[in-house]
C-alpha positions in Angstrom: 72.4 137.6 77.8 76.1 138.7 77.5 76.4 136.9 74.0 75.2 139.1 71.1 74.9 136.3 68.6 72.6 134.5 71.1 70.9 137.3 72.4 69.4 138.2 68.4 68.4 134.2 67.9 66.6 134.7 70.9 64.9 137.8 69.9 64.2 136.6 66.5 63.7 133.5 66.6 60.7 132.3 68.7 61.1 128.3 68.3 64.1 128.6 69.2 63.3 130.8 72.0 60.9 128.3 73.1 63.6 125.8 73.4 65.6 128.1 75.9 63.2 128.9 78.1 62.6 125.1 78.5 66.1 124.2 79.0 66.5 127.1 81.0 63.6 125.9 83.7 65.4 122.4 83.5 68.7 124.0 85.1 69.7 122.3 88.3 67.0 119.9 88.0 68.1 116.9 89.5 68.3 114.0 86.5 69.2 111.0 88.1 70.0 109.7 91.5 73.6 108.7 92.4 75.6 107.3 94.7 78.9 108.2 96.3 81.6 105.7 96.1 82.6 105.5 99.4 80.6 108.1 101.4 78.5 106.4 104.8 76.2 109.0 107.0 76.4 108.1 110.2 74.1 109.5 113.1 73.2 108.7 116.6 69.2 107.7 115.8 67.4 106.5 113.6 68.7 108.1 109.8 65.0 108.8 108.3 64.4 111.2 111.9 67.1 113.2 109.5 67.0 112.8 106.7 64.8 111.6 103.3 66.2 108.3 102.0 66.2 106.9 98.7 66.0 103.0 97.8 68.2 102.5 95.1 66.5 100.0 92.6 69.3 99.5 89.7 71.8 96.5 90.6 70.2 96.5 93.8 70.8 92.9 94.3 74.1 93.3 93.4 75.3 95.9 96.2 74.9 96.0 99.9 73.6 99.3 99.6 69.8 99.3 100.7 69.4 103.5 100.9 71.0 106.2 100.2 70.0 110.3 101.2 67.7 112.4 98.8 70.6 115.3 100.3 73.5 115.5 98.8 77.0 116.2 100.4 77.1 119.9 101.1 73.4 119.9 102.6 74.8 117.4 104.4 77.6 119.1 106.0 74.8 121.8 106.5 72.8 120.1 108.5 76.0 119.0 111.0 75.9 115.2 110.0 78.6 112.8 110.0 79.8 111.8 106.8 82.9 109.5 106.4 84.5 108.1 103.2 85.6 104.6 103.3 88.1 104.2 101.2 88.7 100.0 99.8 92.2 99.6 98.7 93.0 96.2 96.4 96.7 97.0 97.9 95.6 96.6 101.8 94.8 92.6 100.2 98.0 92.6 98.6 99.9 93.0 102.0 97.8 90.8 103.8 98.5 88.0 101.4 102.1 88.8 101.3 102.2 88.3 105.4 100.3 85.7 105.1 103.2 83.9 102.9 105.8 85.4 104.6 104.6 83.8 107.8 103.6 80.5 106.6 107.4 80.4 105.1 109.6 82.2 107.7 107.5 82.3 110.9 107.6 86.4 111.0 104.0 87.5 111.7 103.8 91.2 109.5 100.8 93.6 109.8 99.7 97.3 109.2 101.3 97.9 112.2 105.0 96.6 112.1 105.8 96.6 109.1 109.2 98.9 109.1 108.6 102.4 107.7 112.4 103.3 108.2 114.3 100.5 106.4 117.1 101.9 104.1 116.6 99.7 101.3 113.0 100.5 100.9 114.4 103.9 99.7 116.7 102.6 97.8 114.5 100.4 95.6 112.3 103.3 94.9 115.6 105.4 94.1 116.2 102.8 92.1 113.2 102.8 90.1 112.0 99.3 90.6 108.8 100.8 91.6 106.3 98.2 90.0 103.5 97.3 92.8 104.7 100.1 95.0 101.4 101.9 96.1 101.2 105.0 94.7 104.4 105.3 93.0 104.5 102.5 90.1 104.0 105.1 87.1 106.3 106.1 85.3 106.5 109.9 85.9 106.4 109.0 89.6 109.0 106.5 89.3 111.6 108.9 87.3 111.0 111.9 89.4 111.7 109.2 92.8 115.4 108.1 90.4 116.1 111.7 90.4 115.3 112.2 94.4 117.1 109.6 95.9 114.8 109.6 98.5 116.0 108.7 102.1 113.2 108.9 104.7 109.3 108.7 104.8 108.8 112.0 105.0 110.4 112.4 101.0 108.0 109.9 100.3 104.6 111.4 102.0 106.1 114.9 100.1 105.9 112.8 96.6 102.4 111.7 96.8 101.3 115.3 98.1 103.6 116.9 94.9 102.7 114.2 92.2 99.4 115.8 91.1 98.5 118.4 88.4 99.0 121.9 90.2 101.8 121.6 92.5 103.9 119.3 90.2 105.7 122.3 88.9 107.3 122.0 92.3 108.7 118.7 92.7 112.1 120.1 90.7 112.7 122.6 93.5 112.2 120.3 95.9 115.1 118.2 94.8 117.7 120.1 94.2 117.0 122.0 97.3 116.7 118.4 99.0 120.3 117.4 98.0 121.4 121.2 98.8 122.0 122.3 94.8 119.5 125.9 95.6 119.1 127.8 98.6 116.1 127.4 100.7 114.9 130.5 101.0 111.6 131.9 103.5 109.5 135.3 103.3 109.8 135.3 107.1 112.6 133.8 109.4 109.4 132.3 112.0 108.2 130.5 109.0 111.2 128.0 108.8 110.1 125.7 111.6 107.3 124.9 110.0 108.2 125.0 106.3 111.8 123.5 106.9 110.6 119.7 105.9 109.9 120.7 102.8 112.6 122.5 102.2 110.9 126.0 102.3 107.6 124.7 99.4 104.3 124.7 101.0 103.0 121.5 100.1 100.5 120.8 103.0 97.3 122.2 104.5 98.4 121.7 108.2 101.1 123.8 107.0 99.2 126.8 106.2 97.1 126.3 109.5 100.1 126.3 112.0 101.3 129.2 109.6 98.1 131.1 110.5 98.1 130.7 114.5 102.0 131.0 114.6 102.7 134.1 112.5 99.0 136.0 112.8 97.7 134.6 116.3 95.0 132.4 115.1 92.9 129.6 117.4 93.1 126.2 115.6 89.4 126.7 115.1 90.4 130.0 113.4 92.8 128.0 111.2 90.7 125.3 109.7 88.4 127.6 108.6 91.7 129.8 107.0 91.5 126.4 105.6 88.3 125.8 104.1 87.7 129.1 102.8 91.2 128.9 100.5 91.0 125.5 99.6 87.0 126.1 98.5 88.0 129.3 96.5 85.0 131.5 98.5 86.0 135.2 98.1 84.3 136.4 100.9 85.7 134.0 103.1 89.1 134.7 101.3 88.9 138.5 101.8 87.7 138.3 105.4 90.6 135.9 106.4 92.8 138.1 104.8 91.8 141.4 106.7 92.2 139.2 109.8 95.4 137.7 108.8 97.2 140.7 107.6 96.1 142.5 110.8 97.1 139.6 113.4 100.1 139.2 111.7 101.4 143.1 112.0 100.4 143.1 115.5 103.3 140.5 116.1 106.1 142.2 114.7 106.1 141.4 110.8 106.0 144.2 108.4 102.5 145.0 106.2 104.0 144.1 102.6 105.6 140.5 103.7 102.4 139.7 105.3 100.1 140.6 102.2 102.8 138.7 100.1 102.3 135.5 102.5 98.8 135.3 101.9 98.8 135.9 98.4 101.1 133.0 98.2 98.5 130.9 100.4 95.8 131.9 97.7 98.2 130.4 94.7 98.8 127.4 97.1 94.9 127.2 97.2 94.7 125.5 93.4 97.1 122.4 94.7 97.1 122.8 98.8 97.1 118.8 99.9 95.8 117.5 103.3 99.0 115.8 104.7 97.1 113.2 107.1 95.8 111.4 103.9 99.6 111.7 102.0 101.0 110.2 104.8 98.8 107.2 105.1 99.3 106.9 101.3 103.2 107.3 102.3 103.2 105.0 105.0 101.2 102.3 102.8 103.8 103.0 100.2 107.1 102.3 102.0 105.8 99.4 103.3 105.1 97.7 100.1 108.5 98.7 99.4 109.9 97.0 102.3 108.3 93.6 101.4 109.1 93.9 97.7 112.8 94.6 98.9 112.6 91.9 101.5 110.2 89.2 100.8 110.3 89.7 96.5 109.0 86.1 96.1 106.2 86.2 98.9 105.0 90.1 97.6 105.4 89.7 93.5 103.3 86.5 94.2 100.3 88.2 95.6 100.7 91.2 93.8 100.2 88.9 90.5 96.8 87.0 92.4 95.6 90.2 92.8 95.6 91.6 89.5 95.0 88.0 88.3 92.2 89.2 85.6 94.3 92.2 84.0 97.0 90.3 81.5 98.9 93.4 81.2 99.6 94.4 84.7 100.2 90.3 85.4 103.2 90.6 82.5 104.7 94.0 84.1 104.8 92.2 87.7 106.2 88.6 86.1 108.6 90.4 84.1 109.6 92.5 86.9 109.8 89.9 89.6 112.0 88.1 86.7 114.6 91.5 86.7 114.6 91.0 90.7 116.1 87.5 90.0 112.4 86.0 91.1 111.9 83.1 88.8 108.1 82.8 87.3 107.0 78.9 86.6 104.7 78.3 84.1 101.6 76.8 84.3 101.6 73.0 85.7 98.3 70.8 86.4 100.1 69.2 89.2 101.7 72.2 90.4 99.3 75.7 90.2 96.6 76.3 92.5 94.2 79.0 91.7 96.3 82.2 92.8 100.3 82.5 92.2 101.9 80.0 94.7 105.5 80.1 95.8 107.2 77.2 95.1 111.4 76.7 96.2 113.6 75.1 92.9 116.5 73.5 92.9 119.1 76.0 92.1 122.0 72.9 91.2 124.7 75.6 89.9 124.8 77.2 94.0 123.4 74.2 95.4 120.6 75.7 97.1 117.0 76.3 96.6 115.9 79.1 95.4 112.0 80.9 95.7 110.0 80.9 92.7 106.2 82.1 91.9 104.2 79.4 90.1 102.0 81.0 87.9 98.1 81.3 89.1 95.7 79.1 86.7 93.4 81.7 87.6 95.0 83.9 85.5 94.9 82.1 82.5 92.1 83.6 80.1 89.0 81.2 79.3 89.6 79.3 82.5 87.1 79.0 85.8 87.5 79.2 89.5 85.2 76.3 88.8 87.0 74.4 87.0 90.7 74.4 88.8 88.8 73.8 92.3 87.6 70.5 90.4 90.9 69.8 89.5 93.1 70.9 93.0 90.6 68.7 94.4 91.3 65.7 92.9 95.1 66.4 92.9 94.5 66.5 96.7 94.6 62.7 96.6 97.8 62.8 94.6 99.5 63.8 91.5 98.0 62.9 88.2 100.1 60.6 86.8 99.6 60.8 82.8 96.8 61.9 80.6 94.5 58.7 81.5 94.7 59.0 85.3 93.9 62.9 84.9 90.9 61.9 83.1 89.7 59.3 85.3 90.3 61.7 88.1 89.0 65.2 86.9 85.4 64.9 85.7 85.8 67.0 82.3 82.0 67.7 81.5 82.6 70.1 84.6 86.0 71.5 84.2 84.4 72.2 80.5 86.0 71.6 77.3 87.2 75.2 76.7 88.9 75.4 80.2 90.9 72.2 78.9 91.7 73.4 75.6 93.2 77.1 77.7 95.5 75.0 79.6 96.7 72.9 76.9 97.3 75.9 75.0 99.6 77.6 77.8 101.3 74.4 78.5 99.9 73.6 81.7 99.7 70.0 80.7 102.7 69.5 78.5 104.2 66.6 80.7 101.2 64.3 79.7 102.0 65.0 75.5 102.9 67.4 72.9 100.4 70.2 72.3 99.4 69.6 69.3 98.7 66.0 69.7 96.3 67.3 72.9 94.6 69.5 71.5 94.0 67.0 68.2 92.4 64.8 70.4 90.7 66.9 72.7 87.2 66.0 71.8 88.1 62.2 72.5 89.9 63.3 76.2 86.8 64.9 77.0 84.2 62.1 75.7 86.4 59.1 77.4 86.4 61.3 80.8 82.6 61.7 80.5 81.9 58.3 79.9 83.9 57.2 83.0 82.2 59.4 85.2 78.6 58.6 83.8 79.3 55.1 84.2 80.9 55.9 87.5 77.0 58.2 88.2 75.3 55.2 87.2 76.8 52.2 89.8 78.6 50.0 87.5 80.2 47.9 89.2 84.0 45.9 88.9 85.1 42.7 89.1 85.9 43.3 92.7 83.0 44.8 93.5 83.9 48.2 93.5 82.0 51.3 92.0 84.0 52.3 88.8 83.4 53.7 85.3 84.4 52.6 81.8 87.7 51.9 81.4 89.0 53.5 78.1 92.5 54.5 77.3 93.7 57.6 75.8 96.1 57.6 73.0 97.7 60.4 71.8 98.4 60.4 68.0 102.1 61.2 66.9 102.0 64.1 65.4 104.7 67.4 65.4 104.3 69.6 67.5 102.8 73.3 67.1 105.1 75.8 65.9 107.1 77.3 67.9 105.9 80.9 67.0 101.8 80.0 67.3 102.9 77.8 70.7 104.2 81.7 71.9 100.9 83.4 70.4 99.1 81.2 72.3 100.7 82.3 75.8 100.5 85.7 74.9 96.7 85.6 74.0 96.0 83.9 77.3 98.1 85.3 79.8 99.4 88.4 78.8 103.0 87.2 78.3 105.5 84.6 76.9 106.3 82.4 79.4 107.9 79.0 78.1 110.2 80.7 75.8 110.7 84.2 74.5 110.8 84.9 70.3 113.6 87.1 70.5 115.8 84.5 72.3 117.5 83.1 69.1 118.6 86.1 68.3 120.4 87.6 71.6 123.8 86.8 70.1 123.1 89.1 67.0 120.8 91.4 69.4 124.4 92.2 71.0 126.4 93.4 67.6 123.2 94.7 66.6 121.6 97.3 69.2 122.5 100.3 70.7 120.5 100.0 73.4 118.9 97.1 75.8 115.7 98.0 77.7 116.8 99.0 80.7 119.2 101.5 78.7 117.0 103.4 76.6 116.6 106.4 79.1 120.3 106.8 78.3 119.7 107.8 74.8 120.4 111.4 74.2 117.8 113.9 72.5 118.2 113.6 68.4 120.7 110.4 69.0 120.0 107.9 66.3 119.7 104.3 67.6 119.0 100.8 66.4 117.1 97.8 68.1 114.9 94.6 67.5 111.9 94.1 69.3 108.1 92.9 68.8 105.1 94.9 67.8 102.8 94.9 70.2 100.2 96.5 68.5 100.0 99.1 65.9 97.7 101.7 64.9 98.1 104.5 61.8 97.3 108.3 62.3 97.3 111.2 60.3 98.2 114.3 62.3 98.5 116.3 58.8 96.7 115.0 55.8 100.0 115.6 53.8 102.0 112.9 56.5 100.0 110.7 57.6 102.5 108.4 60.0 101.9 105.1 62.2 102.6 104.6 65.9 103.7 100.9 67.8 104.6 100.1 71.2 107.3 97.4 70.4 108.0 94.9 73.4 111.5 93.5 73.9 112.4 91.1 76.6 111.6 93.1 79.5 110.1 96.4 78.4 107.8 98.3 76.0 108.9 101.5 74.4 107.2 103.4 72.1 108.1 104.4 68.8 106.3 106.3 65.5 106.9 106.3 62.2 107.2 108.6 58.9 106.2 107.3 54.9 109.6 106.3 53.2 110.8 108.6 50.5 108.1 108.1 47.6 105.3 106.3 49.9 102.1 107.9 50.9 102.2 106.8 54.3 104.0 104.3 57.0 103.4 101.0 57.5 103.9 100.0 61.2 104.8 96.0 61.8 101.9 93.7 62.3 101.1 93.0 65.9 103.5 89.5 67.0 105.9 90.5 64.5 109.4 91.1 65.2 111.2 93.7 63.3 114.5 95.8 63.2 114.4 99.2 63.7 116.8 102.4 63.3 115.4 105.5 65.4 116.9 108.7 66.8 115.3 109.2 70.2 112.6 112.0 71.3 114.3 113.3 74.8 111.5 115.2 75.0 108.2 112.7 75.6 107.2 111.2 78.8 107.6 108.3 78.5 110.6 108.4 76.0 109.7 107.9 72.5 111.4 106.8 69.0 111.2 108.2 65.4 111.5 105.4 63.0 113.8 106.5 60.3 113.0 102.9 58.6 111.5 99.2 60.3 112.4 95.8 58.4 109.9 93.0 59.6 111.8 89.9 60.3 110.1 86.1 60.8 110.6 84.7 64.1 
């Protein structure tokens, strides 16, 4: 025992000793049985003639998998059988709904296989940042580093995803400035350059160090994916061996003792972040693509980009309020309009005199509200639009479509042609009773004058009452669906907004480090925490029209701490910006709630 402390309870101690020994016998026991995400052994017979199987039992209804191996993946590979990871990708459903629009609407039939992966202005969306529902490079730290690149070919883009990770991160500023020619690219040896040159002299791939290793020292390909395996897996006596061998093959070709040993010391650094480049560049390839729909077809992509992330409010509000920036205008919820997913849908445009396309917001991504219910309702809409609140509720059998399905779209607006919200939801019990009488009647044969099935005839009328505020009518959107999409709270106030602020969203990376600033903007959400018990100070992430940023804030002079605004409420703000955070933050030096 190499800890002293531990070693005397031990000694001394002989319950706890017991305990020790116990836990000690325990080690590597196996605890519970798991299952990889994505991992399928294939063989050529039979897979118990190989192997002992397992029959999962927990959520076994729920999954196709039936058995998995009592081995796990480095027996496995061991034992010489094939194990392949199959990888699902929400984004591989994005494109294919995307094609799908784009075909049904312009006749071009798009797939894996042609969409371009060398149109300019794919690059030059991502160099400019609008890099929302771009695979793999819609962060933030991904999507400044791309602003900063410019990038210009696939091949920048492949480099990204293999540089974006912990480890070799530290690189990606050298790869830049040596990518627009501001440092020298510089090599240990002058045979290295063929294969380094893409990247600008960084290793940043494992196929790199292999052709390295059969180039420089005169190694098979075999030779080099083992070169390979014993870096990446950090085996020293793999790593030693390989490096007598390397070293040696090397000399024997011309290059001198010490620029060999410093070549393979720098392939043990490049060990801790080495990438395989076959899997960035499927990532890459995946990634200019999206960005060649988005640049193209901005309607057609931002539309199933939303149905896809139609249960996660948040992402739904980054991709409406994007695809609102790209001049893509987002309807709001209509009962005679929205279908399930986000539908495109071309508006009159009566200033240019032309139609423009527009993404009519999914009723499946309004909170509360079934697949159940809005296939009763598309269903009965098949036969025609509902003409006023009566004929919806003759047509739409509400016991099904349930009562708080109703009351969801009510609150978002979705039926705001048939009456004033408030009046709706007022009489929302009576809606729902009249609807389920018609129908039970309708269940039960009665019969019309004309000898027609039919149900109880009963008419809806809405009392006239004032409408909901404006400011709850907003709440309400935001609650259930992430987002304000009838009007915006901050709207009355974009003539002071523009006397008042320093800086609009889309500006605030332009505020310099220390620069004190002023803006107006909503609290989002707001939470209080002391980093020292002597200051204890509050943090918010305030939205404005089209962004978030994130601020904190101090006690005033004579209070014992801050006070951040209440979540909804709009406020005024002076900051000086922190240059320094990622993403960009701002120091309250004091915050004035304002009503909306």
């Amino acid at each position: 025992m190499e800890v002293a402390e531990f070693k005397q309870i031990y000694d001394n101690q002989p319950h706890l000793r017991e305990v020790i020994d116990i836990a000690a016998r325990m080690e590597g026991t196996v605890r519970n049985a798991g299952t990889h995400a994505a991992g399928v052994v294939i063989s050529d017979q039979p897979i118990e003639d190989y192997l002992p199987l397992h029959r999962p039992t927990s959520n076994s209804e729920e999954t196709p998998i039936k058995s998995v191996t009592q081995f796990e993946m480095g027996i496995l590979d061991s034992l010489g059988m094939l194990k392949v990871d199959f990888l699902g990708l929400i984004t591989l459903t994005v494109m294919a709904r995307a094609c799908d629009h784009i075909f049904k609407r312009h006749g071009i039939k798009f797939d894996l296989n042609n969409i371009p992966i060398d149109d300019p202005k794919s690059f030059e969306l991502m160099g400019a940042g609008q890099t929302a529902g771009v695979f793999q490079v819609e962060g933030g730290g991904m999507t400044r580093w791309l602003v900063q690149m410019k990038p210009k070919n696939l091949d920048n883009i492949i480099a990204m995803v293999a540089l974006y990770r912990p480890g070799p991160m530290a690189f990606i500023p050298d790869y830049i400035s040596r990518m627009h020619g501001e440092s020298e690219v510089e090599y240990r040896h002058p045979a290295m350059e063929p294969i380094f040159k893409d990247t600008f002299g960084i290793p940043v791939y494992q196929e790199q160090l292999m052709r390295a290793a059969v180039e420089l020292a005169g190694y098979t390909p075999s030779e080099s994916d083992e070169l390979r395996k014993a870096i990446s897996k950090k085996k020293k006596e793999d790593i030693d061996k390989h490096r007598a061998k390397f070293v040696k093959g090397a000399v024997e070709k011309g290059m001198d003792q010490s620029i060999a040993d410093a070549i393979y010391m720098d392939w043990e650094e490049f060990a801790r972040y080495g990438f395989n480049k076959s899997h960035a560049a499927d990532y890459g390839v995946i990634a200019v693509q999206t960005a060649y729909l988005k640049a193209h077809y901005p309607a057609e992509y931002m539309a199933a980009l939303m149905s896809a992330s139609a249960g996660q409010t948040e992402k739904v509000a980054l991709y409406v309020a994007d695809a609102r920036a790209m001049g893509v205008p987002v309807l709001a919820p209509d009962i005679n309009a929205s279908m399930w997913d986000f539908a495109i849908e071309d508006v009159e445009d009566t200033a240019n005199n032309k139609k423009v396309p527009s993404v009519r917001f999914g009723l499946g991504a309004i909170k509360n509200v079934s697949e159940n219910a809005v296939e009763i309702i598309v269903e009965a809409r098949n036969e025609g639009k509902f003409i006023d609140l009566n004929d919806f509720s003759r047509r739409v059998d509400l016991r099904a479509v349930g009562k708080r399905s109703l009351e969801c779209l009510i609150k978002v607006g979705a039926l705001d042609q048939f009456g004033n919200r408030a009046s709706m939801l007022g009489s929302l019990d009576r809606i729902v009773a009249i609807s389920s009488n018609h129908f039970r009647a309708a269940d039960a044969g009665q019969m019309s004058l004309f000898g027609t099935t039919t149900g109880i005839i009963e008419e809806i009328t809405l009392p006239e009452v004032k409408d909901v505020e404006k400011r709850d009518m907003l709440n309400w959107e935001r609650e259930l669906i992430g987002l304000y999409i009838s009007d915006h709270p901050l709207n009355e106030f974009q003539t002071q907004l523009a006397h008042i602020v320093s800086y609009f969203s889309g500006q605030l990376s332009e505020a310099s480090h220390e620069e004190k600033s002023a803006w107006r903007g909503l609290s989002a959400s707001c939470a209080r925490t002391p980093p020292k018990p002597a200051s204890p100070w509050a943090s918010s992430p305030s939205k404005t029209f089209k962004a978030t940023s994130n601020s904190c804030s101090s006690p005033r002079p004579g209070k014992n701490s801050a006070r951040p605004s209440p979540s909804g409420r709009s406020s005024s703000s002076k900051a000086r910006s922190i240059k320094a955070t990622r993403p960009q933050k701002f120091w309250w030096m004091w915050s004035a709630p304002r009503s909306i």
